[in-house]
KOLRO-875265 format. One record per residue (C-alpha): residue in one letter; x negated, y, z. Coordinates in Angstrom, 1 decimal, decimal comma, always signed. Last residue first. Layout:
BEGIN
{'a'; {X; Y; Z}}
...
//
This chain:
BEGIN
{'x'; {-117,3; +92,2; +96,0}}
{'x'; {-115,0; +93,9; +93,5}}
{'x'; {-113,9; +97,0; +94,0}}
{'x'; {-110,1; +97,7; +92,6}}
{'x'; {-108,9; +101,3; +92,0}}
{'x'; {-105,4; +101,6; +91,2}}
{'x'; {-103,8; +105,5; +89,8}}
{'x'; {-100,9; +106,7; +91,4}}
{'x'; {-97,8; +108,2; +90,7}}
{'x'; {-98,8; +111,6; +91,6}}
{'x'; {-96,5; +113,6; +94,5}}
{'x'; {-95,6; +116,9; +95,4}}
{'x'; {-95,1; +118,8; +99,0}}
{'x'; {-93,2; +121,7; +98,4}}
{'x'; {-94,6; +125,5; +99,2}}
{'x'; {-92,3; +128,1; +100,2}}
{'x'; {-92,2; +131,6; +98,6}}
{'x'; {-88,7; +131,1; +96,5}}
{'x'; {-88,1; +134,0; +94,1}}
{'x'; {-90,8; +132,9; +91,4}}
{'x'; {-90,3; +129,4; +91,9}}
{'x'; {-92,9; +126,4; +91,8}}
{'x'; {-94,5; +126,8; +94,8}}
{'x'; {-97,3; +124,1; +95,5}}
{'x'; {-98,3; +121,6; +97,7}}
{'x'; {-100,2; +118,9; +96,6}}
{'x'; {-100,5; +115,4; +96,6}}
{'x'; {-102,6; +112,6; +94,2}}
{'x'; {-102,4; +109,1; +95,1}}
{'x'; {-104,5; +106,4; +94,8}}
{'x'; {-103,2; +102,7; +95,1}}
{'x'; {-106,1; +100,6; +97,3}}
{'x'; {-109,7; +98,9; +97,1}}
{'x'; {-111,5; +100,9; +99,0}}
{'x'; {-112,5; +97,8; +101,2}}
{'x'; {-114,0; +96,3; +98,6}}
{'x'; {-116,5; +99,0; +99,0}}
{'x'; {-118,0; +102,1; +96,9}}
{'x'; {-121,2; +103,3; +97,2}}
{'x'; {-119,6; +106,9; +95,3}}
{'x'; {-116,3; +108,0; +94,7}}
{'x'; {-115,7; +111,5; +93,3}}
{'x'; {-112,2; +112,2; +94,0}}
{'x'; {-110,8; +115,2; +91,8}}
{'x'; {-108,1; +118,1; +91,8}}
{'x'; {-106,8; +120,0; +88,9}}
{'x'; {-104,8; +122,8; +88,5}}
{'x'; {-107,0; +124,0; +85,4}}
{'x'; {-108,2; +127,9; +86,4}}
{'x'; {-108,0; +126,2; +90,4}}
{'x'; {-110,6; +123,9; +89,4}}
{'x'; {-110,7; +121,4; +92,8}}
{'x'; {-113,1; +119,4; +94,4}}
{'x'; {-113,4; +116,3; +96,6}}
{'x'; {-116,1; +114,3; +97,3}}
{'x'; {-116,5; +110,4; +98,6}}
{'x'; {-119,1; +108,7; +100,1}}
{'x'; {-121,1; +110,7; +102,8}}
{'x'; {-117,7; +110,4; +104,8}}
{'x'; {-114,8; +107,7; +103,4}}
{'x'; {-114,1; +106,2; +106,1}}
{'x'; {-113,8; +108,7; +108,6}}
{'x'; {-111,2; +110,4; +106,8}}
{'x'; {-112,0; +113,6; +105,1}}
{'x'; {-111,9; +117,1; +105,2}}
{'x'; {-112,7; +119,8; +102,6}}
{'x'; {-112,1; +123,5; +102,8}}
{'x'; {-112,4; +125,1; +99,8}}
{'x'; {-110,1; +128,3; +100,2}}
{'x'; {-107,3; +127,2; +98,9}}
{'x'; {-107,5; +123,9; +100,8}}
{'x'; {-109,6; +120,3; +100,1}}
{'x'; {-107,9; +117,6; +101,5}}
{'x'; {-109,3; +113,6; +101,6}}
{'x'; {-108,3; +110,1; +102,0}}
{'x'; {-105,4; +110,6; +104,1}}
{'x'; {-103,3; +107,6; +104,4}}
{'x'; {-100,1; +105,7; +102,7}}
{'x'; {-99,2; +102,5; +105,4}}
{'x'; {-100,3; +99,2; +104,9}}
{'x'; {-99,2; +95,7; +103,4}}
{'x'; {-100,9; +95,9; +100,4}}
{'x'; {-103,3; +98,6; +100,1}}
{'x'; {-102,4; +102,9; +100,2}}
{'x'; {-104,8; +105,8; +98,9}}
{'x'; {-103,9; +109,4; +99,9}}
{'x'; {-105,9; +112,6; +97,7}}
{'x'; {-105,2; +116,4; +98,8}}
{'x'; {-104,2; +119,2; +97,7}}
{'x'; {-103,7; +122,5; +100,0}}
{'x'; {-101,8; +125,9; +98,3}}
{'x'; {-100,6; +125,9; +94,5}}
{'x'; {-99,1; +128,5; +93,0}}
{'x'; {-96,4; +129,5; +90,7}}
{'x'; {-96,0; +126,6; +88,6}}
{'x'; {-93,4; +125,5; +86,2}}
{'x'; {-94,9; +122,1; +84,6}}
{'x'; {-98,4; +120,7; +85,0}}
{'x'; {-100,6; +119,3; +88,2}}
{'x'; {-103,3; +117,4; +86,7}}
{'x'; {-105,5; +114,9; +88,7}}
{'x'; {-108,5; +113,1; +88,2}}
{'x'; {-110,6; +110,2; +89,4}}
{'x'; {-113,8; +109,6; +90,0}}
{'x'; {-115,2; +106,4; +90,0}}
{'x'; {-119,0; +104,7; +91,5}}
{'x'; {-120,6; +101,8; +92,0}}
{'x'; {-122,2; +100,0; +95,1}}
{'x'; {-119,3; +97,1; +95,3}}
{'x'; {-118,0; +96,3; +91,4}}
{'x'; {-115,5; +98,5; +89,7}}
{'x'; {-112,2; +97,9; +88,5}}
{'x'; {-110,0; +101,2; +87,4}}
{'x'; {-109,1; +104,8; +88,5}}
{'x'; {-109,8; +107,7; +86,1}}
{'x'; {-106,5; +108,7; +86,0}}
{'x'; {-103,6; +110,7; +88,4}}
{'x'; {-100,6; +112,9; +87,2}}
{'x'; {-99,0; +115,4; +88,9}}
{'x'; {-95,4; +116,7; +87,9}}
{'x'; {-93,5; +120,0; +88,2}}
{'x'; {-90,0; +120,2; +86,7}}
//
């Protein structure tokens, strides 16, 4: 009974900035990689950015020198700082991360946010 849950998203014009949130709850054990996807009418779900247990960011090439991710391992959270944002960013954002959430079973299961919308108005 683990859940994530996105906020912070919202309608912003071109050059501003969001940043959303994300709070894993429920019956965890650990929590490995997280990551943020973002999906727009008509296309597929796609890698925004990843940040891993040990801090290691990447991001799509869209979103470099833009966009920051972090993580509070004390709160399970993840965030998406968005800066000089574009109505291209304009897309459902979802929240992922792989954690264990049984104390006999050591394998990590992909979970799920939601969403949150973030719309950027030219």
């Amino acid at each position: 009974q683990v859940q994530l849950v996105e906020s912070g998203g919202g309608l912003v014009q071109a050059g501003g900035s969001l940043r959303l949130s994300c709070a894993a709850s429920g019956n965890i054990f650990g929590i490995n990689a997280m990551g943020w996807y973002r999906q727009a009418p008509g296309k597929e779900r796609a890698l925004v950015a990843s940040i891993t247990s040990g801090m290691i960011t990447n991001y799509a090439d869209s979103v470099k020198g833009r966009f920051t991710i972090s993580r509070d391992n004390a709160k399970n959270m993840v965030y998406l700082q968005m800066n000089s944002l574009e109505p291209e960013d304009t897309a459902d954002y979802y929240c992922n991360a792989e954690m264990m959430t049984s104390a006999w079973d050591y394998t990590y299961r992909g979970i799920w946010g939601q969403g949150t919308l973030v719309t950027v108005s030219s």
